[in-house]
C-alpha angles and dihedrals in degrees: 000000000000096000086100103056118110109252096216151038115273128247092234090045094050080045089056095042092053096044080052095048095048087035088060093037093043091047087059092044090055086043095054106036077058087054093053102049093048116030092239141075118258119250137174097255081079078090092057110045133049137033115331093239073055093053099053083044089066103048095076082049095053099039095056096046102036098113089052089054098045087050092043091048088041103056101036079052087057099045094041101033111034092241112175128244100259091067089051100054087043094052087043091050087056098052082046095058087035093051102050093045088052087046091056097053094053096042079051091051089043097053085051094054099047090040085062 
């Protein structure tokens, strides 16, 4: 029954783990380097107030830290507010996904670069 299991990890699923894990750790870098340019967190009403040059500044921004943003919101929800546990494995579902699809697009820029 289990003969026909594969015995190892494979190449495309090391590869997803590890655009997770730098999209996680890029979208706090974003989030913090913010944080530490302008003496406050980055939220998504970045898109509804200022001037609108201000507003498209912020999309990369928010793009890139957006996982970062939806944890952050989710579990101070959840501390603050008394928000169940379902909305917290749905918001961190979507980091997650966020996340990898973000990752991906920095490993693939990385690989570029190096590749250079």
């Amino acid at each position: 029954m289990f003969a026909s299991w594969p015995l190892a990890i494979t190449p495309q699923a090391i590869e997803s783990v590890f655009a997770l894990a730098w999209g996680f750790a890029f979208a706090g870098l974003c989030a913090s380097g913010y944080r530490l340019f302008a003496q406050h967190l980055p939220s998504f009403r970045q898109l509804e107030v200022g001037p609108v040059a201000a507003r498209f500044a912020a999309i990369p921004l928010l793009m890139f830290s957006a996982p970062y943003i939806i944890m952050r919101n989710t579990l101070r929800g959840r501390r603050l507010e008394k928000r169940g546990a379902d909305l917290v494995m749905v918001a961190t579902v979507i980091a997650g996904i966020w996340s990898l699809m973000s990752g991906t697009v920095v490993v693939l820029a990385l690989q570029a670069l190096l590749n250079v």
